[in-house]
C-alpha positions in Angstrom: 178.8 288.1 56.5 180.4 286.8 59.7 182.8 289.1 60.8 186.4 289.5 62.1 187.1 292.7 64.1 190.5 294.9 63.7 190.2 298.0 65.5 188.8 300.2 68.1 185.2 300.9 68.7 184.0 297.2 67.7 184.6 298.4 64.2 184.5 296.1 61.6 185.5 294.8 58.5 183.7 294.1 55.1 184.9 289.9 54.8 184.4 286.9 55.1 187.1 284.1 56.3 186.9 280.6 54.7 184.0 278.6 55.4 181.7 281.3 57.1 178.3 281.7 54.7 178.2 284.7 51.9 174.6 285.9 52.1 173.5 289.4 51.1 173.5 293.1 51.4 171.0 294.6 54.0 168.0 295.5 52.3 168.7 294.6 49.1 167.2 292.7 46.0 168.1 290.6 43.5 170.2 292.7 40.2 168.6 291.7 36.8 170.3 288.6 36.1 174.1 289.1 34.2 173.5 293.0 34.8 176.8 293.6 36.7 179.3 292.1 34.1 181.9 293.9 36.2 181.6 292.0 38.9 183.9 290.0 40.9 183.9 287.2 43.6 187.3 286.7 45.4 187.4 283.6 46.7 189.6 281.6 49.1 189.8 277.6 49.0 186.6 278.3 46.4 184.8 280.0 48.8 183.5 284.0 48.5 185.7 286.0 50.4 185.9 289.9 49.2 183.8 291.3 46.2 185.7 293.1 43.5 185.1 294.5 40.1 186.8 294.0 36.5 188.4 297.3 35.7 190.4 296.0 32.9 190.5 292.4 30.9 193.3 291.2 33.9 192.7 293.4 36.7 190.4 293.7 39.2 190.2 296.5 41.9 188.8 295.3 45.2 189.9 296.9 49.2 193.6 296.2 50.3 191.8 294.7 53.5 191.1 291.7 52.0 194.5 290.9 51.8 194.7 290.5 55.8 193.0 287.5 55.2 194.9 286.3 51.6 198.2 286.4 52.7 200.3 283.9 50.4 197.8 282.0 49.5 196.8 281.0 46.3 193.5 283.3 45.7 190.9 283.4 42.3 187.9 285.3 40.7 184.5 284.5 39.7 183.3 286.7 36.7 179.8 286.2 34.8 177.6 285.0 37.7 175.2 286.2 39.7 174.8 283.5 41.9 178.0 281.6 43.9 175.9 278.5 43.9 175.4 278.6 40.1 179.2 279.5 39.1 179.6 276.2 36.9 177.3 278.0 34.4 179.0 278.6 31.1 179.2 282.1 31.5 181.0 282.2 34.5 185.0 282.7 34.3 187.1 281.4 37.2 190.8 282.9 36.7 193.7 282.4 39.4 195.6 286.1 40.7 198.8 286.6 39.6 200.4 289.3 41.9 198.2 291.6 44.1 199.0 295.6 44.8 197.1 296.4 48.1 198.0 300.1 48.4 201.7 300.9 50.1 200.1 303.6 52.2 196.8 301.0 53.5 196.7 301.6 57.2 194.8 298.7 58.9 193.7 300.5 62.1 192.5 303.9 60.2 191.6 302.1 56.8 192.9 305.3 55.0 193.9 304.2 51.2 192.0 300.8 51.8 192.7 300.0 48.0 194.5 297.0 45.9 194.4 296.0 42.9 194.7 292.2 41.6 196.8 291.1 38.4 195.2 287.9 37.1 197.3 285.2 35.3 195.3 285.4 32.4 193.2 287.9 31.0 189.3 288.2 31.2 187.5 287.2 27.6 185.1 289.9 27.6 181.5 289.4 26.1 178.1 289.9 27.2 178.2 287.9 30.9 181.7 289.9 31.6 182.4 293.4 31.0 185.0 295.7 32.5 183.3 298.8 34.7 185.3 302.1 33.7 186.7 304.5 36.4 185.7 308.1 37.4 186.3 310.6 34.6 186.5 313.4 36.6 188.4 313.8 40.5 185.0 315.2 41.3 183.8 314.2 45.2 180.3 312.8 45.5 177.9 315.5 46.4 176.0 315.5 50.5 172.5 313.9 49.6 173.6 311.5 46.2 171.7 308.5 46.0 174.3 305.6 45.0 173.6 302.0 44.6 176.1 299.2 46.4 176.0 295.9 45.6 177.7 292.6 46.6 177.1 289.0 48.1 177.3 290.3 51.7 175.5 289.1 54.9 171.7 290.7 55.5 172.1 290.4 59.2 174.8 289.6 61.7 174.0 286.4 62.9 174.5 283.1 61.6 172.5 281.3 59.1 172.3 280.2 55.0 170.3 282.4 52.9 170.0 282.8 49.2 173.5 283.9 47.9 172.4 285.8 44.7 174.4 289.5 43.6 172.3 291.9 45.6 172.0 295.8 45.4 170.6 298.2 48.0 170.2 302.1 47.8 172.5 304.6 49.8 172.5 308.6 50.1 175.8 309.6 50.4 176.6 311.8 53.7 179.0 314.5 53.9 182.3 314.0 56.2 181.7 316.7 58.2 178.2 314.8 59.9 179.7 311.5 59.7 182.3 312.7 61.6 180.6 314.1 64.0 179.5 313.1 67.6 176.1 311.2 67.0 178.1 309.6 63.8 181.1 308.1 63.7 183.3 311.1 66.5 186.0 311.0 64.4 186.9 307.2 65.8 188.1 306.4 63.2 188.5 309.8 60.9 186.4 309.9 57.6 189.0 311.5 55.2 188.9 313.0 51.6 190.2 309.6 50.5 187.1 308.0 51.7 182.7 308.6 51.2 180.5 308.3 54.0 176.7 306.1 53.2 174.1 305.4 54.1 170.5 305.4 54.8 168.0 307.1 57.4 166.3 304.1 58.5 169.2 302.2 59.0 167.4 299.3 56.6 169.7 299.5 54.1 173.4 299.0 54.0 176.5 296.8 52.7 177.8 294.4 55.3 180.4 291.7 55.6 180.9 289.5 52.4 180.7 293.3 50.6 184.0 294.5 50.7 186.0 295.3 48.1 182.7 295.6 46.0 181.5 298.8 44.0 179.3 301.8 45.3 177.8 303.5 41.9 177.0 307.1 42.0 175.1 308.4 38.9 176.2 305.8 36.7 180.2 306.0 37.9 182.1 303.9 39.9 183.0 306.2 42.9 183.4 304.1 46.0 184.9 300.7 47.6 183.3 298.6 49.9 185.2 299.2 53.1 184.2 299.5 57.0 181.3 299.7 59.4 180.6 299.7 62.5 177.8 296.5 62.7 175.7 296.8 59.9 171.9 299.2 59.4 173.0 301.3 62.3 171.2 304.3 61.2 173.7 306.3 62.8 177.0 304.3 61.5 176.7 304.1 58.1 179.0 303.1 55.4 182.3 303.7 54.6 183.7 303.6 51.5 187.3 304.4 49.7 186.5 307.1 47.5 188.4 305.9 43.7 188.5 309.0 42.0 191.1 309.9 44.7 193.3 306.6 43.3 193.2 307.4 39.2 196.6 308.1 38.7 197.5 305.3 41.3 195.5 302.5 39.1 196.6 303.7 35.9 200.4 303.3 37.1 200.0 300.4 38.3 198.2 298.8 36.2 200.1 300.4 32.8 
């Protein structure tokens, strides 16, 4: 995903602005075709900007970054596809957002509470192509070592170039704050926080990238993370960060009551 930067420490963000190509996750592979139901493209002037994923039949949760790049402008979804290419298929959904919530607190230069939801005009029809992907049950954190699977139409490598835009997915370990905080990680610049999970993968050959934000991370079957900020993409030693949802429950549930 071609890549605009917003902070310190050439950090950057998960998206793509209009007309850049969406490629795919580093190191991923192709998901089963239609396995993701939940999942969302956010596009700008038809083109894949953010991912997301259907939480409920008219909302979508996604990263309140995004929205840097949205501003007033008239944004939609794609549901029930795998590939943006192949999005006239008849199981794809293309629905226009009504209102957007990106999180009051959102801080652009720290990305703490890098969450928002989206309202859409008209409600998903659920069936087998689209499917809503519950939240956390529990406000449990995700333990040091958790393998978790992230997933998105993100870039494989940053540099330019066309590739095959099929949903990928790629494994990540989850790794506690206190190391990716530390010097040889991330040196507190910016802070990983409870409200966020730290990812990624020894090698550095696997990792989401831009095009990915807003998508899911799954951890044991749960949603548990959001598609946030990096610093480049495969740096062994800069891995992933991700807003951690079971920190944002009660948030979802009054907004989107």
């Amino acid at each position: 995903m071609i890549f605009q930067a917003f902070f310190r420490s050439a950090m950057i963000i998960y998206f793509l602005t209009p007309g850049d190509d969406a490629v795919e996750i580093i190191g991923g592979k192709d998901v089963k075709p239609h396995s993701k139901p939940y999942m969302a493209s956010i596009q700008l002037y038809q083109r894949h900007v953010c991912g997301g994923m259907l939480i409920k039949p008219g909302w979508v949760l996604t990263a309140a970054h995004c929205n840097l790049n949205f501003k007033e402008q008239n944004i939609r979804v794609v549901l029930g596809t795998d590939s943006l290419r192949r999005d006239k298929d008849n199981s794809a959904q293309k629905l226009m957002v009504k209102q957007k919530f990106p999180h009051v607190c959102f801080n652009s230069k720290s990305f703490e509470h890098d969450i928002m939801l989206l309202q859409l005009q008209t409600e998903a029809k659920l069936n087998k192509f689209v499917n809503v992907l519950p939240l956390p049950k529990y406000d449990d954190d995700v333990a040091d070592g958790t393998i978790c699977t992230v997933m998105g139409w993100g870039k494989t490598k940053l540099r330019p170039g066309r590739l095959p835009d099929n949903l990928k997915e790629a494994n990540v370990t989850i790794i506690n704050r206190a190391k990716c905080n530390s010097r040889r990680y991330y040196n507190n610049d910016p802070v990983i926080t409870t409200d966020m999970l730290c990812a990624g993968d020894s090698q550095g050959e696997k990792d989401s990238c831009q095009g990915d934000s807003g998508g899911p991370l799954i951890c044991e079957g749960e949603l548990q993370g959001i598609v946030s900020f990096g610093k480049k993409c495969g740096l062994r030693d800069k891995p992933g960060i991700y807003t951690r949802v079971a920190q944002y429950i009660e948030w979802i549930q009054e907004i989107t009551a």
